[in-house]
N, C-alpha and C positions, 0 to 999 in steps of 0.2 A: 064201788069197786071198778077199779079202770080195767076197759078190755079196749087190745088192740085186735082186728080182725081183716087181715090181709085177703086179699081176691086178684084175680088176671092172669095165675099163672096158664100152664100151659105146652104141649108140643109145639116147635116151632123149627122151620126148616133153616136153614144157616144164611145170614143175611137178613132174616126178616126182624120185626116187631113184636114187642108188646108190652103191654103196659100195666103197669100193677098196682092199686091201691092198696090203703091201709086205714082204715075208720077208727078213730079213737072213741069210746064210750064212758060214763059213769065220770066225767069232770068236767066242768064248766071251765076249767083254765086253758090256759095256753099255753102247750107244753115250750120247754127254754130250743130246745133241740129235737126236732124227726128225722129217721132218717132209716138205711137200709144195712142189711148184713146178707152175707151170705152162705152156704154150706156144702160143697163140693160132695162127691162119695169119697170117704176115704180120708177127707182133711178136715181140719180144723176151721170155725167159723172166722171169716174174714169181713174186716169194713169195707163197705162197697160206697156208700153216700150218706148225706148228712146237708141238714138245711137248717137253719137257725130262726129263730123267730121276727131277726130283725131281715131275713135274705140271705143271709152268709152262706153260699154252697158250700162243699166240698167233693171230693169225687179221686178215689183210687184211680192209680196211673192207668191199670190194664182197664180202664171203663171209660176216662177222660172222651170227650169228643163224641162218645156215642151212647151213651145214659143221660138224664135230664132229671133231674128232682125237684119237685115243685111240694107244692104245699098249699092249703086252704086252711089257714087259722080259724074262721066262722064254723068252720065245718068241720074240724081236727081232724083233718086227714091229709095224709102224706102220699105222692103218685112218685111212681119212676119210670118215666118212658124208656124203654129198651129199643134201641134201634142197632142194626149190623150185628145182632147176633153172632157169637161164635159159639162152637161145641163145647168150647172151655167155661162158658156162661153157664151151664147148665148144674143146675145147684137148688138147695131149697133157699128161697129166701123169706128173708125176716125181717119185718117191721122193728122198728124200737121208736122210743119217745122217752125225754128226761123234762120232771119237771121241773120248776123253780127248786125248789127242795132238794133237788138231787136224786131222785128216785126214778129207779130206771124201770121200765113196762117191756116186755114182749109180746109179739106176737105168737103166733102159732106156725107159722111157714105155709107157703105157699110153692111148689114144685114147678120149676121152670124147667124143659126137657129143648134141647135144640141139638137137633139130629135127621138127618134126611131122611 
């Protein structure tokens, strides 16, 4: 059974860092696609980044230039460095992975807080 299990969230004061992993388990493959979501209070879940298995990023306007998605295939796990923080960042976030097949995994969230 695949589990994805996110870690790094966090309080963070506005401007700062941090950085969040996601450990895939129970598959020796290599998922097609990892990548992040997020969950404001009050709104609906949004795509924040996405990394392909060949490199391909992707990355939501409001995050461009100051999020980083990398990835460890050996390892299945997907990171998002968060840098410049804003208050509007502050959300649960969510691992995902899709494999060859098409089947899509979540996480369980991880609560990012950024507020002085």
């Amino acid at each position: 059974q695949v589990q994805l299990v996110e870690s790094g969230g966090g309080l963070v004061q506005p401007g700062g860092s941090l950085r969040l992993s996601c450990a895939a388990s129970g598959t020796m493959f290599i998922f097609n696609v990892m990548g992040w979501y997020r969950q404001a209070p009050g709104k609906q879940r949004e795509w924040v980044a996405t990394k392909g298995n060949r490199g391909t990023t992707n990355y939501v306007a409001s995050v461009q230039g100051r999020f980083t998605i990398s990835r460890d295939n050996f390892k299945n796990t997907v990171y998002l460095q968060m840098n410049s923080l804003k208050p509007e960042d502050t959300a649960v976030y969510y691992c995902n992975a899709v494999s060859s097949n098409g089947a899509n995994y979540w996480g369980n969230g991880t609560l990012v807080t950024v507020s002085s």
